[in-house]
N, C-alpha and C positions, 0 to 999 in steps of 0.2 A: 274144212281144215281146222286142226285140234291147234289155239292158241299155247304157246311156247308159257310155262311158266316158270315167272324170273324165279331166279335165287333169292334175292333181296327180299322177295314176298312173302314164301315159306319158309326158309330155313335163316333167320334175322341174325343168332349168334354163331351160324358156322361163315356167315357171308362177310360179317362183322370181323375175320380173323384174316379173309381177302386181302391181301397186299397186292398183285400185279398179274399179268397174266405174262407167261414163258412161251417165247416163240410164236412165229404164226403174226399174222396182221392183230394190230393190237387194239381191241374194244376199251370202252368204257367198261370197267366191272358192275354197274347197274345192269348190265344186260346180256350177265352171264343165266343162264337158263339151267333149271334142274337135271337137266339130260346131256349137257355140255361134256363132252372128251373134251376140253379145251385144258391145256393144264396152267396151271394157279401156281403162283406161290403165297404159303401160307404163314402167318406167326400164330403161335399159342399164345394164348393171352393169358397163360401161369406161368409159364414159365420164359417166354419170348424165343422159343426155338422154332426156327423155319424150316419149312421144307418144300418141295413142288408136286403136286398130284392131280388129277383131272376132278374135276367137280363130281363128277358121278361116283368117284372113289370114299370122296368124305360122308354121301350119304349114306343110310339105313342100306346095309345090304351091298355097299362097297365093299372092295377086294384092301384095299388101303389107304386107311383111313387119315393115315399118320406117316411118317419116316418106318417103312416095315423093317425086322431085324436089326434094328441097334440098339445096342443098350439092354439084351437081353427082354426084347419085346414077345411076347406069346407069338405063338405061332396060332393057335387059333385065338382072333382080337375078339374083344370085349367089346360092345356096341359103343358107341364113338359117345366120348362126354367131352359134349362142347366145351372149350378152352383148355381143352386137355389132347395133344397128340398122345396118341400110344406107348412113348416112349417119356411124359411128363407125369411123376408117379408125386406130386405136389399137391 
């Protein structure tokens, strides 16, 4: 059986933006896993604007990386640059 790899391990500055988890029994955020549908709420750390998304969303090849559609966001995003939601142009 293939070991669950945390968040916290590989991806340091998107896990670093982790605020809470929404809904659902509530874990520790150490031991949100790369593969988690679990959804998060997140802050930018440019600009401090939150939002709630499933982990799997913020990584490489996520559907939503960021708050999608506000603020005049692409429609097709731009590869996710840690500290920056899609909608933080700072």
């Amino acid at each position: 059986m293939k070991t669950p790899t945390l968040l916290r391990d590989t991806h340091q500055e998107i896990f670093a933006e982790a605020l809470e988890m929404v809904g659902g029994p509530m874990h520790p955020l150490s031991e949100l896993t790369t593969g988690s549908n679990r959804r998060v709420r997140w802050r930018c750390r440019t600009c401090e604007h939150e939002w709630a998304s499933t982990v799997t969303s913020r990584l490489p090849g996520g559907s939503a990386r960021s708050v999608p559609g506000l603020y005049g966001a692409p429609a097709e995003p731009e590869p996710p640059r840690v500290g920056r939601s899609r909608t933080c142009f700072l």
